[in-house]
C-alpha positions in Angstrom: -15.5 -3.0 -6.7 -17.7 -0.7 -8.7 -18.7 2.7 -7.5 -20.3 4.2 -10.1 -23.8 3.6 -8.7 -22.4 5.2 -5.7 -22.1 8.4 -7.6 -25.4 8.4 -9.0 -27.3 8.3 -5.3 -24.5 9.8 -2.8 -26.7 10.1 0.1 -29.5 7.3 0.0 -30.8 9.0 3.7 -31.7 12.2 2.2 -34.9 12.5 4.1 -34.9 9.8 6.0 -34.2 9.0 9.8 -30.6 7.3 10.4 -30.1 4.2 12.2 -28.0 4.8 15.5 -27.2 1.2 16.6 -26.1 1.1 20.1 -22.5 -0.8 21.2 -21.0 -2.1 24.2 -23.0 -3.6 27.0 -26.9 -2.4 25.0 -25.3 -4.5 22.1 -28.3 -6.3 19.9 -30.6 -4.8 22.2 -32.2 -2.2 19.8 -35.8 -1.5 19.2 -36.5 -4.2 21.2 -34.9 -6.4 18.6 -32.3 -9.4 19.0 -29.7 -9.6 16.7 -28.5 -12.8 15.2 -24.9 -14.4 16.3 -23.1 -13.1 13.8 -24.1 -9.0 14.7 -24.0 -9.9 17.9 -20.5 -10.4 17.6 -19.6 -7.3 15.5 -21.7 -5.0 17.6 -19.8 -5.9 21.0 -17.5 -3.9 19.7 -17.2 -0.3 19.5 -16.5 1.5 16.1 -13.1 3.3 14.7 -11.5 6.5 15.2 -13.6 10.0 15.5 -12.0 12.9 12.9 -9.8 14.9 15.3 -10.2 18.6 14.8 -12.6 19.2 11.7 -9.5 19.3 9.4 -7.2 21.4 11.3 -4.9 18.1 11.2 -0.9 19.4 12.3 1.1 17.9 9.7 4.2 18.0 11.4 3.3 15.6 13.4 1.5 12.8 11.1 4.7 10.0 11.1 6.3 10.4 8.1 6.6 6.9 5.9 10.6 8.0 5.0 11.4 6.9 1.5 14.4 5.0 2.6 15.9 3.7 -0.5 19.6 4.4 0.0 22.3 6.2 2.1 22.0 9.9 1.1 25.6 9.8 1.1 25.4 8.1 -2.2 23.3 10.3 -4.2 25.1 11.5 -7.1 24.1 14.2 -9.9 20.4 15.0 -10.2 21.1 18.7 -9.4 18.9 19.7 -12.0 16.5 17.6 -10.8 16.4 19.0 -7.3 16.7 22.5 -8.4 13.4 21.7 -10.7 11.2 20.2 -8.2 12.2 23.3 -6.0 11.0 26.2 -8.6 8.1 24.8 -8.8 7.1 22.8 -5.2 8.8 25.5 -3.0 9.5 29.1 -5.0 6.7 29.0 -7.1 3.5 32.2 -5.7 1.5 30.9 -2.7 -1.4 31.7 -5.2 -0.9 29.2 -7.3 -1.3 25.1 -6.9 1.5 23.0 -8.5 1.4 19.3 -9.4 4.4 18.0 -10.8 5.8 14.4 -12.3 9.0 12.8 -12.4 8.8 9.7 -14.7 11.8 7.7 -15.8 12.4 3.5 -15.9 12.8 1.7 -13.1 15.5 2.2 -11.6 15.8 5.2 -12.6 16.2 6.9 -9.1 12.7 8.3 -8.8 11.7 6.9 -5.1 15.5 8.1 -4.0 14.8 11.8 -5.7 11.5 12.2 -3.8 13.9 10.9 -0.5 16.6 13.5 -0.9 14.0 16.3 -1.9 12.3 16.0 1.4 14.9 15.3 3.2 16.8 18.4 2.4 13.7 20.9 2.8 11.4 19.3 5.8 12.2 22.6 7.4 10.7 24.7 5.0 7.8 22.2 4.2 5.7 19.6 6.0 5.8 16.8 3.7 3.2 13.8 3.3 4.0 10.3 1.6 1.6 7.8 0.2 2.9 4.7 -2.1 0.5 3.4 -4.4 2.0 0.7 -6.6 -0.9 -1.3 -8.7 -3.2 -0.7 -5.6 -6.1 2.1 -6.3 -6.0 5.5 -5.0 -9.0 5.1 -3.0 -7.5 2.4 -0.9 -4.5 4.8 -1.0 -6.7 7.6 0.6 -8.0 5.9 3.1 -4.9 4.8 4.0 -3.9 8.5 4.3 -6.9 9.6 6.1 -6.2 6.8 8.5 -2.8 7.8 9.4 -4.2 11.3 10.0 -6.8 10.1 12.7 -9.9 10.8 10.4 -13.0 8.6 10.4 -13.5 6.8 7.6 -16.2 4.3 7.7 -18.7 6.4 6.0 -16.1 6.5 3.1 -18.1 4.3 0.5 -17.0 6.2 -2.7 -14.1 7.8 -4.5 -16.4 10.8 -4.3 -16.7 10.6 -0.7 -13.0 10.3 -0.4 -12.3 13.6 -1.9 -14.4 15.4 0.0 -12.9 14.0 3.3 -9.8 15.1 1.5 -10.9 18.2 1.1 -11.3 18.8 4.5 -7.8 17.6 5.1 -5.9 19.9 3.1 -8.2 23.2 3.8 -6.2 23.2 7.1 -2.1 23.2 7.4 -0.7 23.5 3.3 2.1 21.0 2.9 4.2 18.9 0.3 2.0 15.4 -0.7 4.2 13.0 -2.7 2.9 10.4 -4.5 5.0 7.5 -5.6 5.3 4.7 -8.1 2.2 5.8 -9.6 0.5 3.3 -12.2 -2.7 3.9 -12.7 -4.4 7.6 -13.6 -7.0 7.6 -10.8 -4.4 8.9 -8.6 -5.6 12.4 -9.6 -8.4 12.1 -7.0 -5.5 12.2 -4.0 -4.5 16.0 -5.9 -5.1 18.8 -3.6 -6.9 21.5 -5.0 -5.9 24.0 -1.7 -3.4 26.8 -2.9 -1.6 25.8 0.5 -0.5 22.8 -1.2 2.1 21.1 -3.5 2.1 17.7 -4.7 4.9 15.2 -6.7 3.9 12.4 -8.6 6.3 9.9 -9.7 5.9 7.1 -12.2 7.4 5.1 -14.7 4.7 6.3 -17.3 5.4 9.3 -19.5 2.1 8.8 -21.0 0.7 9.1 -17.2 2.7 11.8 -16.1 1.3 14.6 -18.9 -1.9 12.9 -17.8 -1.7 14.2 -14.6 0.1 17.5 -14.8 1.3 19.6 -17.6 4.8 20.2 -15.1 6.9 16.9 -16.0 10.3 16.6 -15.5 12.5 13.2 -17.1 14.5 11.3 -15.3 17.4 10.2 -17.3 20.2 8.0 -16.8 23.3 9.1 -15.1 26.3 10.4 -16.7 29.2 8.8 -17.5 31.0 10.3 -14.4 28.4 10.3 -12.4 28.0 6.6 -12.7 32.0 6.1 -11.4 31.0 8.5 -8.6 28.3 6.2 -7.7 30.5 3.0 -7.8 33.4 5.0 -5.8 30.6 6.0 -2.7 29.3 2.7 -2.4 32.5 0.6 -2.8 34.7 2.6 -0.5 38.2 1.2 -0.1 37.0 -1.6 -2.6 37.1 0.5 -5.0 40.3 0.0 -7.7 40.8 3.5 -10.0 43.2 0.7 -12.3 39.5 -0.8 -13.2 37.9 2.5 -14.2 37.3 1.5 -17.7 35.4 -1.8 -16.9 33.4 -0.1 -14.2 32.3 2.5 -17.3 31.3 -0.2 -19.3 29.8 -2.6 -16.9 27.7 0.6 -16.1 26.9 1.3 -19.7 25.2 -2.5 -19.8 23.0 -1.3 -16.8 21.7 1.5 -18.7 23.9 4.0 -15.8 20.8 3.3 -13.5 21.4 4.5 -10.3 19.5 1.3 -8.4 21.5 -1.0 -11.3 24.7 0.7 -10.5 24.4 0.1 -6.4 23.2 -3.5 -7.3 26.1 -4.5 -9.1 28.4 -2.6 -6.2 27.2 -4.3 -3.3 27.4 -7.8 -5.1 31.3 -6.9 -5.8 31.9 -6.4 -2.7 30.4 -9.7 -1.5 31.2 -11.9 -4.2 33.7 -14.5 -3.1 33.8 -14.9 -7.0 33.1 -12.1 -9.1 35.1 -9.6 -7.6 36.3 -7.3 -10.4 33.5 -5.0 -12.7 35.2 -7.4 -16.2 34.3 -10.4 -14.5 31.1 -9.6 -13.5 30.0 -7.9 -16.5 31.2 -11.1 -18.4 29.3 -13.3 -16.4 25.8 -11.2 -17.2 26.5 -11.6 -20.8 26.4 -15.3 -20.4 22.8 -14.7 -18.7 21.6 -12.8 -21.4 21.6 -8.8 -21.1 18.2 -9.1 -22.8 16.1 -5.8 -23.3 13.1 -4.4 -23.2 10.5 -2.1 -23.5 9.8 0.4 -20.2 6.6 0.8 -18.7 4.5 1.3 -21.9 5.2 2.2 -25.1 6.5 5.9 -24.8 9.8 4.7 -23.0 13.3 3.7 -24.7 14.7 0.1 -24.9 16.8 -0.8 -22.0 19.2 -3.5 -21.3 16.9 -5.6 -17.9 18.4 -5.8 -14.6 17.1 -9.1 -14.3 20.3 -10.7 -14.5 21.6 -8.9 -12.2 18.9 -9.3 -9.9 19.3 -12.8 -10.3 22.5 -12.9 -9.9 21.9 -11.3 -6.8 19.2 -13.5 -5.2 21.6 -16.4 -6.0 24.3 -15.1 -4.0 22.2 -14.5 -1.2 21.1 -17.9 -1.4 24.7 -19.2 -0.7 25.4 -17.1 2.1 22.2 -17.7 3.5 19.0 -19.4 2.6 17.0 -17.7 5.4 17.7 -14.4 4.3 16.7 -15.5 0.3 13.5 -17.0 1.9 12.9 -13.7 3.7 12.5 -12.0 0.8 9.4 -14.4 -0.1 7.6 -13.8 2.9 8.3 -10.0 2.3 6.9 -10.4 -1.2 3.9 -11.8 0.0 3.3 -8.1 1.6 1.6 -5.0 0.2 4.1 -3.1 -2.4 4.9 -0.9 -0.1 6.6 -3.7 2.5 5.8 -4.2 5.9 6.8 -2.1 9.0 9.8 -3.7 10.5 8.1 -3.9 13.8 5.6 -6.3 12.5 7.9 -7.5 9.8 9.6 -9.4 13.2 6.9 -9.8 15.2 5.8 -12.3 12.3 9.0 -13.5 11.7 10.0 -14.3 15.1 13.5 -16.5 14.9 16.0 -14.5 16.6 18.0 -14.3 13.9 15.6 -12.6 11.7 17.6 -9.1 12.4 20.8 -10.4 10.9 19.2 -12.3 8.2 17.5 -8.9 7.5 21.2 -7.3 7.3 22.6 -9.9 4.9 19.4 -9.0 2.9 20.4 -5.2 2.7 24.1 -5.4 2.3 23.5 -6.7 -1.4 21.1 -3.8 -1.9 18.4 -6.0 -1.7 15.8 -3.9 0.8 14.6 -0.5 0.2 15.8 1.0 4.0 18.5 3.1 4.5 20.4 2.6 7.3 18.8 -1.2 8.7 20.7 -1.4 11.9 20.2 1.8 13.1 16.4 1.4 11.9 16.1 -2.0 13.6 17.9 -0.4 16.6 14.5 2.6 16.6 11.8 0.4 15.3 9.7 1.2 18.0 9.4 4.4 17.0 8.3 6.3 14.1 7.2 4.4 11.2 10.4 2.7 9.6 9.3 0.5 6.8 10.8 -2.3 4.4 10.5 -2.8 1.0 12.0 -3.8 -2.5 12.3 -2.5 -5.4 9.4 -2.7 -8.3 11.4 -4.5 -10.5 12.8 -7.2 -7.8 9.4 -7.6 -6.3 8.2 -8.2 -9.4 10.5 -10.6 -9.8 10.2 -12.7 -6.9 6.4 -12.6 -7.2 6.5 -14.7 -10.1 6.6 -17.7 -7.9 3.7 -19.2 -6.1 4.1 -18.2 -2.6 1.5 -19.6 -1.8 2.9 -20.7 1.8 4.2 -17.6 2.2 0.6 -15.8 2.0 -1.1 -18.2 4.2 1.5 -17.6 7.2 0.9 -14.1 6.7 -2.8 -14.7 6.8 -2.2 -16.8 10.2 0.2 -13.8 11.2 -2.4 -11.3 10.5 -5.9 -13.4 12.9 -3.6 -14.1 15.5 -2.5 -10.4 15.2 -5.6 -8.7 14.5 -8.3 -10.8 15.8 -6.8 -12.9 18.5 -4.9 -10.2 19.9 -6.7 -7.2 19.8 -4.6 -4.7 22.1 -2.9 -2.0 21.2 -5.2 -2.0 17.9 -4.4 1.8 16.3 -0.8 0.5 16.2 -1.8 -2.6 14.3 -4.3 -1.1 11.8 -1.4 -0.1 9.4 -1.9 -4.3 8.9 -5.1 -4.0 7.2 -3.5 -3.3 4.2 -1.9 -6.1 3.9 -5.4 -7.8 4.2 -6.3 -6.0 1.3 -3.5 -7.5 -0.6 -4.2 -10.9 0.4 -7.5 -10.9 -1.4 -6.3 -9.7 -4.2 -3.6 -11.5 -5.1 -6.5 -14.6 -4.1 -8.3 -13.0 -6.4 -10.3 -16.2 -8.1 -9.5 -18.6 -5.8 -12.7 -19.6 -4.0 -11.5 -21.9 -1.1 -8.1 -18.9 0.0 -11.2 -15.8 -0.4 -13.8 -17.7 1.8 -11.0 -18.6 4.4 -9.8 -15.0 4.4 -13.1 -13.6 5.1 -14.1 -16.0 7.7 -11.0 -14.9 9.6 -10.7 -11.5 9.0 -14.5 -10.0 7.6 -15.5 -9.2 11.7 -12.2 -7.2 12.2 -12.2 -5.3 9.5 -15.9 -3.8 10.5 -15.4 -3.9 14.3 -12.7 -1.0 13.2 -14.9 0.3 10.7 -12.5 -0.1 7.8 -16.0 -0.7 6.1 -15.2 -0.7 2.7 -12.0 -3.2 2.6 -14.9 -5.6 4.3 -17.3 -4.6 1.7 -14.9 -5.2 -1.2 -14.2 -8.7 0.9 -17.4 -9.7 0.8 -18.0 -9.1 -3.1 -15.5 -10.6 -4.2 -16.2 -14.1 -2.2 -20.1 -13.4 -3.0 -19.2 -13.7 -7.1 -17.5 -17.0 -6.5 -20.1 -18.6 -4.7 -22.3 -20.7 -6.2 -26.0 -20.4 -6.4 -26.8 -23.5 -4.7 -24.6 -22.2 -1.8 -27.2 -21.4 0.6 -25.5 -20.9 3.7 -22.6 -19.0 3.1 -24.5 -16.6 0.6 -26.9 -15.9 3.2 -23.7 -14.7 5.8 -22.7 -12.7 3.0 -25.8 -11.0 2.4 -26.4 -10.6 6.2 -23.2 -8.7 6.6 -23.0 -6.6 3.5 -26.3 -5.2 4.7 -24.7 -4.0 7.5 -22.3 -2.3 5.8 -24.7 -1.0 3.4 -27.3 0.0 6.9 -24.2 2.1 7.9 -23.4 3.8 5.1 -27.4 4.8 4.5 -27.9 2.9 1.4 -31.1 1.1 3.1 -32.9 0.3 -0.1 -29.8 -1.7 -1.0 -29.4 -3.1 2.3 -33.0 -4.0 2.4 -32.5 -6.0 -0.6 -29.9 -8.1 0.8 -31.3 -8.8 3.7 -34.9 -10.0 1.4 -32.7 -12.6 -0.2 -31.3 -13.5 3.3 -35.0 -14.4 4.5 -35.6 -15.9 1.4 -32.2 -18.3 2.1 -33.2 -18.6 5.6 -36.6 -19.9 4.9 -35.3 -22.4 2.5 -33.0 -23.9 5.1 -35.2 -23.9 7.7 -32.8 -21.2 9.8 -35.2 -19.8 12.5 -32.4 -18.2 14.4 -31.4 -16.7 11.0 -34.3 -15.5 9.7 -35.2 -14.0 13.3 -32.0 -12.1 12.9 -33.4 -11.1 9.5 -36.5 -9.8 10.6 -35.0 -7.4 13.2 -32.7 -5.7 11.2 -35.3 -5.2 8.3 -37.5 -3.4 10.9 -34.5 -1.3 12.0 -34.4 0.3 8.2 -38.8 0.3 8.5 -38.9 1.9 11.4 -36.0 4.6 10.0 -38.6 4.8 6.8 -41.5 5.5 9.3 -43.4 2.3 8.2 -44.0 1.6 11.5 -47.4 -1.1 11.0 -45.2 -2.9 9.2 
């Protein structure tokens, strides 16, 4: 979606009278005026949340999305690290705002860092977590501000977005991380309040000195480090006569933390490769191809493909509902699922165990599963996979995968409507649907038909917004009847957000669609809500 004209004209209502549309049992009873079918369904019901508290928002209690990547057990080295991020997040002057990036490859340990950090100084700090991934900072935002309890559907803007934001953080200072960063509009999420400190981490040196001038490099681990690693995660598996293979099968990982667990876990479940030489001469036989990090400023490093593979492969053979798991949690927003939902979707029994046989090859970003099965009713316990793994898997078509999460997501969302702020951390997943649809007419129309109403009964007004443009640029012109929905409902959007001259246009090429198919019920519909925005102009003769 482009915003820029948004900038231009912030507040189209300067001036003008704002249109109050009534809900509940007055519904389409305004002015006088009837509303078509298709308000009268969106205005039975009432809009989102109200901002609690004019941004005096306790951050202690916001539910903290845990960066569960790993037992905390296993994390070896990175003192420096840790003793970086607190000189300048925790000791630096309370005078003074700090911004800081950690960048290193995948795999790297970045996610796991920003874990441990928090983890280890939650008493000294309240500490916020947003993942973006390839998804924009303003959907990011509102994510945040949603999880905070603030309003948001008169966000329509990055610019209105950051001064919500600044409302947030003039109250309680606190810690915001930002992780797997890719793209450099993430600097609209930065706080500018000297209560607060924020840590950006991403794979992009490049973007890091973007963002801050503060930027620490994550590096591979040391050679002992790397045996330390193997030693916590194999336990009593692990064989001190092998040291020398384990050193060099971690020296073909690059001594990547994330490698180095990888290959761990699948030693210790391998009925075959059960010894570091055997399974480092099966990945030369794959290939231990290189390449290039996230862009051209990072060193050449041997892929953990292979071993990713090699992975997948031997979940397969324990169990193909675990492997095909992983699919249907591909299909999700970057940032996974909630486990709550995650097996309300995927309702075999057995999903819990298959979910176990997942994590003991490393394969899921969660720390402890069973005890986070065991509490997912409370809190706000997530799963995920790695970037590179995700990536991976995403390379296939799941396309069956997407369209049970779609069904998932109606008979969640729409059919099922109670207990709705608990459910509206779905929407994002909503938002990933239509973009991974992205130019597929037929997957775009069915989304919106099933989901459009939703999102703006619970005013997540720009997600429907975005919804509708991108199925209105793959209609076609002799489309009549679904271009004039579209143009019905984005003027609604546009109405509520006080751009009337823009809505007003909409709803003239509505009439003008209407009138060519002969729709009297729709062009009634029409005419009311364009004397709604002439009555807020004051042309009242007309």
């Amino acid at each position: 979606m482009d915003f820029s004209k948004f900038f231009e004209n912030p507040s189209a209502t300067e001036g003008k009278v704002n249109i109050n549309i009534e809900v509940g049992e007055n519904a389409g009873k305004v002015a006088g005026i009837e509303f078509g079918p298709v308000a009268q369904l969106i205005l039975q019901q009432p809009s989102g949340k109200v901002c609690q508290g004019s941004g005096k928002v306790d951050i202690a209690e916001v539910p903290f999305e845990k960066l569960r990547v790993g037992s905390e057990e296993e994390f070896v080295g990175r003192k420096d690290a840790l003793a970086w991020l607190k000189t300048y997040l925790l000791d630096r002057p309370v005078n003074s705002v700090a911004v800081v990036s950690v960048h290193g490859a995948g795999g790297m340990g970045k996610t796991f860092l920003a874990h441990v950090f928090a983890s280890q100084y939650r008493e000294k700090a309240a500490f916020l977590e947003v993942h973006l991934g390839e998804r924009t900072a303003f959907d990011a935002g509102l994510e945040l501000l949603d999880r905070m309890g603030w309003k948001t559907d008169h966000i329509d803007s990055p610019k209105r977005l950051q001064e919500a934001l600044l409302d947030v953080y003039a109250g309680q200072g606190g810690i915001l991380i930002l992780d797997d960063v890719c793209k450099e509009d993430a600097q609209i999420l930065l706080p500018a309040s000297l209560k607060w400190r924020a840590m950006i981490t991403t794979r992009s040196k490049s973007l890091a000195q973007k963002l801050t001038k503060q930027v620490f490099a994550l590096d591979s681990l040391q050679e002992g480090e790397a045996i330390e690693l193997f030693r916590k995660v194999l336990g009593s598996d692990y064989d001190p006569k092998e040291e020398k293979d384990y050193c060099e099968l971690a020296e073909s990982l690059a001594r990547r933390p994330y490698g180095i667990r990888l290959a761990a876990e699948s030693l210790k479940t391998s009925l075959t490769l059960t010894s570091p030489a055997r399974l480092l001469e099966y990945l030369k036989t794959q290939g231990l191809v290189e390449y290039h990090g996230y862009d051209e400023d990072q060193q050449t490093l041997p892929s953990l493909r292979p071993l990713l593979e090699h992975c997948l492969r031997q979940l397969e053979a324990k169990s193909a509902r675990s492997r095909q798991l992983l699919n249907f949690l591909a299909a999700c927003s970057d940032d996974g699922m909630e486990i709550a939902h995650f097996l309300d979707w995927q309702s075999e029994a057995q999903t819990e165990h298959e979910l176990i046989a997942a994590q003991d090859l490393g394969l899921l970003l969660v720390e402890k599963i069973r005890s986070s099965l065991e509490k997912r009713d409370g809190g706000r316990i997530r799963i995920r996979m790695h970037t590179d793994l995700l990536t991976l898997i995403r390379e296939g078509e799941l396309a069956e995968e997407r369209k049970s999460l779609q069904t998932y997501l109606h008979r969640t969302l729409v059919l099922s409507p109670q207990d709705m702020e608990r459910k509206r951390e779905l929407q994002k997943q909503i938002v990933e649907l239509y973009t991974c649809y992205k130019n597929d007419r037929d997957k775009i129309e069915s989304l919106y038909w099933d989901l459009w109403g939703h999102l703006y009964r619970t005013s997540s007004l720009t997600w429907a917004y975005e919804l509708g443009e991108a199925l209105r640029l793959l209609c076609e012109e002799d489309d009549l009847a679904t271009l004039q929905g579209i143009y019905g409902n984005q003027a609604l959007i546009l109405k509520a957000w006080g751009k009337l001259d823009e809505a007003m246009t909409l709803l003239k090429k509505e009439e003008q669609i209407c009138e060519q198919l002969g729709d009297r019920a729709g062009l009634s519909s029409c005419y009311g809500n364009q004397a709604l925005i002439l009555h807020a102009w004051g042309k009242l003769d007309e």
